[in-house]
N, C-alpha and C positions, 0 to 999 in steps of 0.2 A: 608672244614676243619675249625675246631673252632681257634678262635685267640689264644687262650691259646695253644692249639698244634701247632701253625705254632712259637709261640715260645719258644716252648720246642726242636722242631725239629731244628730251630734257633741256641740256646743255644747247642747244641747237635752236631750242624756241625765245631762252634769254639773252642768245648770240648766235642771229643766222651768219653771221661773217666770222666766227672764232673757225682758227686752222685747227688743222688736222693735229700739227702737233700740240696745240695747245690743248685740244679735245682727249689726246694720248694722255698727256702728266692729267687730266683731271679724270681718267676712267682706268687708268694704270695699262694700257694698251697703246703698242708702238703704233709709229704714224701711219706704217702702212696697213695694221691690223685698222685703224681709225677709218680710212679711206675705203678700204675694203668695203669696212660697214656699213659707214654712210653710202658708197653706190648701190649697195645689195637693199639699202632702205629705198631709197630714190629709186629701184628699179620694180620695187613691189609698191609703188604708191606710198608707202609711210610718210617720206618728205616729199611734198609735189610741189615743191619752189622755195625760192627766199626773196622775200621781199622787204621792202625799205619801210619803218614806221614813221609818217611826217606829222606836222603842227600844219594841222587845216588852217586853224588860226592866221597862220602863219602865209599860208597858199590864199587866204582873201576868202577860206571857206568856214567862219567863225560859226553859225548856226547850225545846228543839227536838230534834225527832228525824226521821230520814228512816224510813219501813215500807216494806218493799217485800211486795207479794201477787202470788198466784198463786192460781187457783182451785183449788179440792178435788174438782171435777167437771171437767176439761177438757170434758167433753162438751156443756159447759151454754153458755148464749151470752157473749161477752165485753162483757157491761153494767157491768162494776163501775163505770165512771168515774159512770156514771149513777146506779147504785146510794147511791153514798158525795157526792155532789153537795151533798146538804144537810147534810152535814157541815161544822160551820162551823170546827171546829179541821184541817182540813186545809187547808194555803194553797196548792199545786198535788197535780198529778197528773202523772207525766210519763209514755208508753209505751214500756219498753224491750226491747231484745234480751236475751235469756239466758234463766238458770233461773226467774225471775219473770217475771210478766206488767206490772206497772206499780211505781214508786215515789214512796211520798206523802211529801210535805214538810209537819209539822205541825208546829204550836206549841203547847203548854200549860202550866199553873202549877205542877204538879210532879208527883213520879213516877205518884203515884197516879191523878191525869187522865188519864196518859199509859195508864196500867193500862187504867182505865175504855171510854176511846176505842178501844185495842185487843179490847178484847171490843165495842162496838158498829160497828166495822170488818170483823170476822169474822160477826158475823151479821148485818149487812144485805147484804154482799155474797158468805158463803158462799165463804171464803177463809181460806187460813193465811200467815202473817205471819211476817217477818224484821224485827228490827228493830233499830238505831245510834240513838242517841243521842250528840248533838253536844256533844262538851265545851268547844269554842270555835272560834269563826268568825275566822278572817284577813281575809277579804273576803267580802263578795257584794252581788250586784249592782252589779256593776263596770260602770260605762260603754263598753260595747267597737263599736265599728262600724269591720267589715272592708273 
């Protein structure tokens, strides 16, 4: 990727709404060279959307906690992601290395959701469960492109 898109992409992660000309004066590239670029990123997957950053807090979704699972059957197929999909208090899923098999990143309005969600995690995916609970975030979702 050329240096001028990895700072458009840059510019675009600390402001998915900054215009085109505004992205022009900070990259020294007219508006229509900007637009250009940005579709020609959008069209090879570079940017695959913009999306809004909100205050959970804020939406009634004050608790966060990360679960990590592992199945109770190794022998059984590795569908959980599928399994736990319509789970809407789950906001990712990532697959890792270790004693687990995956960990979810959820949000809910308090302990008792969190209670709740754990037992409908365990039996639609036939799985035991670890789980942290976040007492306060520093950062996330930091702007980074290496």
């Amino acid at each position: 990727m050329e240096e001028i898109d990895r700072q458009i992409v840059s510019l675009l992660l600390r402001d998915g709404r900054m215009s085109f000309t505004d992205l022009g004066k900070a990259t020294g590239l007219s508006t229509s060279a900007v637009h250009q670029r940005v579709r020609r990123l959008e069209e090879r997957g570079v940017l695959r959307g913009y999306t809004a950053v909100v205050d959970h807090e804020s939406l009634g979704l004050p608790l966060t906690a990360f679960i990590s699972i592992k199945p109770i059957d190794p022998s059984q197929p590795d569908d959980s992601p599928d399994r736990l999909a319509e789970i809407t208090e789950i906001e990712a899923c990532y697959s890792v290395a270790g004693d687990e098999n995956y960990i979810l990143k959820v949000r809910v309005e308090r302990p008792a959701a969190l209670e709740d969600l754990l037992a409908r995690i365990r039996s639609s995916a036939n799985v035991s469960t670890r789980t942290m609970i976040v007492l306060s975030t520093a950062y996330e979702n930091r702007p980074t492109i290496g």
